[in-house]
N, C-alpha and C positions, 0 to 999 in steps of 0.2 A: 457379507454384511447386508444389515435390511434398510436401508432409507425411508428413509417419508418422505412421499411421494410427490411433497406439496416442498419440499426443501427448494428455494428458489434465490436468483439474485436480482435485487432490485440496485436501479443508481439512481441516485440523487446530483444534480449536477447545482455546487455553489459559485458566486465569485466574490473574487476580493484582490489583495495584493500580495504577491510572494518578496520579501523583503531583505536582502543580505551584502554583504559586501559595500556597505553603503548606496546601493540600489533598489530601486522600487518598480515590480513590474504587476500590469492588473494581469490577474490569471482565471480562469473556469477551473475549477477540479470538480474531478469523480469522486463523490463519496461511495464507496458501495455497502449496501447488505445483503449480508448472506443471512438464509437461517430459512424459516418455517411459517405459521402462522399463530407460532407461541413463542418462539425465542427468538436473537438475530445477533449476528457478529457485526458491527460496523468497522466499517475499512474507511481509516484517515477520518480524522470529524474534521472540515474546512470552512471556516469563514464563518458558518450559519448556524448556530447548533439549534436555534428554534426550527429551521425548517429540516433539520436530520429528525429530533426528536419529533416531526407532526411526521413524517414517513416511518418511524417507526412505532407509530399510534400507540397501542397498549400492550404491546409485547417484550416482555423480557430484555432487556441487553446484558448480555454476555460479557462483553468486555468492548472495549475502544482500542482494537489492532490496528501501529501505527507503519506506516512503509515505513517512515523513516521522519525527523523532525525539522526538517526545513519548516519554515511557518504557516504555511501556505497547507502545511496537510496536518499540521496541530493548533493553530491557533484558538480552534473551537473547542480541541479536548474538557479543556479541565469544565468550562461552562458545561458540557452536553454529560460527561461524568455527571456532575450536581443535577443535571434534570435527571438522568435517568438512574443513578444508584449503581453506576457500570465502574469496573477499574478500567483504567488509563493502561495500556500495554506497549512495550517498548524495548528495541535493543541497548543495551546500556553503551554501546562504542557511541552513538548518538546523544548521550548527554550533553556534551558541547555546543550543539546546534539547539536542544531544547532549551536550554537554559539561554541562548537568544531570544528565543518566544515568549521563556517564564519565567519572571523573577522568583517567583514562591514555588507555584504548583509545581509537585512532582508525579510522576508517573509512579503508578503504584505498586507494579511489577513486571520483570524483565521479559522480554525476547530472547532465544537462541536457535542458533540452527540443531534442525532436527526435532524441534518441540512440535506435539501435537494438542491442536485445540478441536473443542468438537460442539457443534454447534447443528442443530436439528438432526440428530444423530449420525451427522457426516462427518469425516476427520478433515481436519484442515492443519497443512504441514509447514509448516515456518523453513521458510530457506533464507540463509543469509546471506545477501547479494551487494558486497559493497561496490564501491564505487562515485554513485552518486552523491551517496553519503556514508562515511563508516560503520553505521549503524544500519543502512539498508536493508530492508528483508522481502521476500514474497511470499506468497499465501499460495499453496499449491492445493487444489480440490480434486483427487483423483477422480471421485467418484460423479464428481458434476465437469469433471474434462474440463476447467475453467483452473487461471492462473491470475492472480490480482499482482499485478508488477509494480505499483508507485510509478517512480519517476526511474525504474530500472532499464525497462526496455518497452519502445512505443511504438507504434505505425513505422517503419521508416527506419529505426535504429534508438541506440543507446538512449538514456537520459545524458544531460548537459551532463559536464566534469570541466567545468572553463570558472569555477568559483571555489571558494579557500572549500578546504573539507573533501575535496575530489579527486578521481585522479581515474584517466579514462584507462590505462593499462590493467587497472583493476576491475573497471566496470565490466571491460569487453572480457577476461577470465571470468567473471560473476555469471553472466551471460553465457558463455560457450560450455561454461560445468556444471550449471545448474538449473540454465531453463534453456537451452537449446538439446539436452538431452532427454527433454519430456517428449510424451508422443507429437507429430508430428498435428494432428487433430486440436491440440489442447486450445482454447480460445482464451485469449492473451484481452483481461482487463487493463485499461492502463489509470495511472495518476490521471491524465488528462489527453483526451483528445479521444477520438475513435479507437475501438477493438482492433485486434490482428489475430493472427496464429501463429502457432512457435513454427509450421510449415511453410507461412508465410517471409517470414523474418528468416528463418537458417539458411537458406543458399546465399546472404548477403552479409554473411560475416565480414569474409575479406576483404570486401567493399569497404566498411566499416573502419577495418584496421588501417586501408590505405588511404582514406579520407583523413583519419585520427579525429573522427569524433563523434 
């Protein structure tokens, strides 16, 4: 396959509050964009959509790919949708948690594992990685050796599974079948906080399991 050469990923970092279970917590998230210097995929629109839509100046959006719908990584969607003319993209197990965020706006088409999007002539592969959320997915970029995780897997281990919608038995199989058997090299975006590698992360599975969390 031929790429352009200029296919790059920028992040955008918002804050605000991520909001569930009757708690309220302030958070930083990673927005990211993938794409080129005429199109762009954005990953999670959070908290700001005026400052997603001024990093993604005048370039196309593609679409609004969401990890998953906790609030904190759609609360912007439907607003940055209406600026930019993007659909809303989403696994439908996650409806439950969106429809906390949104009383009207819906996502305008679904998520599955297996699906390919393609964005500055790169493919980007949809894994479904539940867990943190039932709806969880990652963004796999073979071809840019880059993995956008949400709140799947971070510096250090797992996403939380300690709030309703979760369950860590699932998270940690999500993790060991489909992103701990990318290459070793792959550089692991996350929801929030600093990069890792899936080389980094795999010899501390076990760890993981006997902490339980």
């Amino acid at each position: 396959m031929t790429i352009d050469a200029t296919t790059r990923v920028e992040k955008v970092v918002t804050s605000g509050t991520f909001n569930l279970d009757g708690g309220s917590w302030e958070v930083d998230n990673n927005v990211w964009l993938l794409g080129d210097d005429e199109q762009v995929l954005v990953i999670d629109a959070a908290h700001d959509a005026s400052a997603i839509a001024k990093a993604v100046g005048d370039r196309e959006v593609l679409a609004i790919a969401c990890t998953h719908a906790h609030d904190d990584h759609v609360n912007a969607a439907p607003a940055l949708a209406e600026l930019v003319g993007a659909p809303v993209l989403l696994h439908p197990a996650d409806d439950v948690l969106w429809r906390l965020a949104h009383d009207e706006a819906r996502p305008a088409d679904t998520l599955s594992d297996g699906d390919v999007l393609r964005v500055g002539g790169t493919e980007v592969r949809v894994l479904h990685t539940p867990g943190h959320a039932p709806g969880a997915v990652c963004f796999h970029v073979p071809d840019l050796g880059v993995v956008f995780t949400g709140d799947t897997l971070f510096q250090g281990g797992p996403g939380a599974t300690g709030r309703s919608h979760s369950d860590f038995p699932t998270i940690v199989g999500s993790i060991r079948d489909k992103l701990l058997t990318l290459p070793d090299e792959t550089v692991v975006h996350t929801g929030h906080g600093d990069d890792t590698t899936i080389g980094a992360e795999a010899p501390h599975l076990e760890e993981w399991i006997a902490r339980g969390h």
